[in-house]
C-alpha positions as CSV (number, residue, x, y, z in Angstrom):
1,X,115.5,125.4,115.8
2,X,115.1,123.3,112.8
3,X,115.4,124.0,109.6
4,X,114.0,122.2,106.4
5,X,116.0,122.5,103.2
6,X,115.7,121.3,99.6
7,X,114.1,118.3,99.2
8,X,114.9,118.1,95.5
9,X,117.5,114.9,95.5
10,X,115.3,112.0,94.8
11,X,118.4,109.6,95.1
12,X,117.6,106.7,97.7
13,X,118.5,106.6,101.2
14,X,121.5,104.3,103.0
15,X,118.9,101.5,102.5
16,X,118.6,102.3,99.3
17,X,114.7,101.8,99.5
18,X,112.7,105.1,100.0
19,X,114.0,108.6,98.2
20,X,115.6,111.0,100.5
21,X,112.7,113.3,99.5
22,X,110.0,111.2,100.2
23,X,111.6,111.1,103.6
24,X,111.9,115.0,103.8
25,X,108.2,115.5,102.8
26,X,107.1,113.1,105.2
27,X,109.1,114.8,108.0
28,X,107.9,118.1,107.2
29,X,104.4,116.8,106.7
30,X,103.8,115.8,110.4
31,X,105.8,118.8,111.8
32,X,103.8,121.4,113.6
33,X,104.6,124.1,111.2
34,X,103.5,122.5,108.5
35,X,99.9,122.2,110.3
36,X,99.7,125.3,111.6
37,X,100.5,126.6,107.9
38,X,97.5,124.3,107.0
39,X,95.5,125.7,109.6
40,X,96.3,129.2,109.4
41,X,97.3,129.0,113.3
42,X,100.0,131.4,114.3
43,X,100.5,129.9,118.0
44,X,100.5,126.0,118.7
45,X,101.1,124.4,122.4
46,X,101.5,121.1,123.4
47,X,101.9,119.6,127.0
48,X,104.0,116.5,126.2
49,X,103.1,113.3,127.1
50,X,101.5,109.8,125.9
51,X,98.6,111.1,124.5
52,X,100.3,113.8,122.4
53,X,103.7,112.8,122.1
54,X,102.7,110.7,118.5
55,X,101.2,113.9,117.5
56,X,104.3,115.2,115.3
57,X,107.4,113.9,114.3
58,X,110.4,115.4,116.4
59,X,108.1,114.9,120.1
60,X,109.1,111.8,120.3
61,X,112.6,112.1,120.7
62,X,112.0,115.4,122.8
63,X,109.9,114.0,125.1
64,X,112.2,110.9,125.6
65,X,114.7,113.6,126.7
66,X,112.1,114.7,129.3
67,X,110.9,118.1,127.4
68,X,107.3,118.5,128.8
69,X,105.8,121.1,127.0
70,X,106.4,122.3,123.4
71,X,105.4,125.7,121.7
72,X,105.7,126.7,117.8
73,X,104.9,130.4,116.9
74,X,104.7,131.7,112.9
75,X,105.8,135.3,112.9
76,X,105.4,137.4,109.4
């Protein structure tokens, strides 16, 4: 699970070049929730591999860990 808290400190990061919240909103802005909230989807799936695995930020790493499949679901 991952959670996304405040992104309200606009100090820099350790390089001291781009704001720790311009580095939250960026995260957040290629997650999957994020587009499904723009979409209005309540169900996303993804079979990881090279042709999807650029698709959101935290596939990546999952995939280089040897996940193969990855599913989000919104609830209310």
């Amino acid at each position: 699970m991952h959670e996304y808290g405040r992104t309200g400190f606009e100090g820099p990061d350790v390089t001291g070049t781009v704001s720790l919240d311009a580095q939250a909103t960026e995260v957040w802005q290629r997650s999957p929730f994020y587009r499904m909230l723009e979409t209005g989807a309540s169900l996303l799936r993804r079979r990881l591999g090279p042709d999807t695995v650029g698709e959101f930020s935290l596939l990546p790493e999952w995939y280089a860990a040897g996940l193969t499949e990855y599913v989000a679901v919104l609830t209310q």
